[in-house]
C-alpha positions as CSV (number, residue, x, y, z in Angstrom):
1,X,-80.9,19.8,-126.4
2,X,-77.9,19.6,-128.8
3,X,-74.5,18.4,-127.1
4,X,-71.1,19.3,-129.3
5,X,-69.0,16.2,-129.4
6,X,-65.2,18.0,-129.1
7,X,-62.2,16.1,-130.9
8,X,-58.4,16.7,-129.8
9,X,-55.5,16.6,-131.9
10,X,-52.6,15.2,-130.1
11,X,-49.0,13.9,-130.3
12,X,-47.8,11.9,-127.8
13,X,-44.2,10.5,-127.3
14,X,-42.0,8.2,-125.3
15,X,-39.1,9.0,-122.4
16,X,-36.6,10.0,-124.7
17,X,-37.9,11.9,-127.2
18,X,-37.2,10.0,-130.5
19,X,-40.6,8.5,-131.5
20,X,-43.9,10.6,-131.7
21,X,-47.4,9.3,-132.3
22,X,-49.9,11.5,-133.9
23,X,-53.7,10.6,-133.2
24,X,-57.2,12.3,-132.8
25,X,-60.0,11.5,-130.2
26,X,-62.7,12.6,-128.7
27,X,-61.3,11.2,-124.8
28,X,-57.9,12.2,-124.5
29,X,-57.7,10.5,-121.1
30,X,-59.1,7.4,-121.9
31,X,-57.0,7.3,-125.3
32,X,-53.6,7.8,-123.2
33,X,-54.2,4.7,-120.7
34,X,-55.0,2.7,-124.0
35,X,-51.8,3.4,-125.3
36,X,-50.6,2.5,-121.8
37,X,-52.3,-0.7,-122.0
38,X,-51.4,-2.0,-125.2
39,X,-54.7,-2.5,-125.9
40,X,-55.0,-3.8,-129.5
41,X,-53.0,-6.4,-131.0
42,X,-52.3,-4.1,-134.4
43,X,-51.8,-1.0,-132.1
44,X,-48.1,1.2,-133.1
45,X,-47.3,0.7,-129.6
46,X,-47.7,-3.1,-129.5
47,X,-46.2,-2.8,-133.2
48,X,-42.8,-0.8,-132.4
49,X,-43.3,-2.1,-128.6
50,X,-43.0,1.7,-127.9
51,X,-44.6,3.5,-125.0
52,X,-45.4,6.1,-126.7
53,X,-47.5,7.9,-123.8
54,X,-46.1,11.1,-122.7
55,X,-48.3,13.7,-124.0
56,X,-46.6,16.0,-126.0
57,X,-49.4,18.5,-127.1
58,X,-52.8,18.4,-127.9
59,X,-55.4,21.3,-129.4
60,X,-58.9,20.9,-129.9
């Protein structure tokens, strides 16, 4: 049995509007409550100390 692995484009950006984060991944769900969580030390959220995690658009 062959599963396809899908991959989503997506932009995400903060409350108002200004900064936008461009990403790909194959769990868009999981991906957003990284960027929520500030995660990784190098991260652009922890970077900019932006929360970057309104999801603007996404496509497969």
């Amino acid at each position: 049995m062959v599963y396809e692995k899908y991959y989503y484009a997506y932009i995400n950006t903060n409350k108002s509007h200004n900064v936008f984060y461009a990403g790909v991944t194959n769990n868009l769900l999981n991906r957003n409550k990284e960027h929520q969580d500030k995660e990784s030390r190098n991260s652009f959220t922890v970077k900019y100390n932006e929360m970057v995690t309104k999801l603007f658009r996404s496509e497969i």
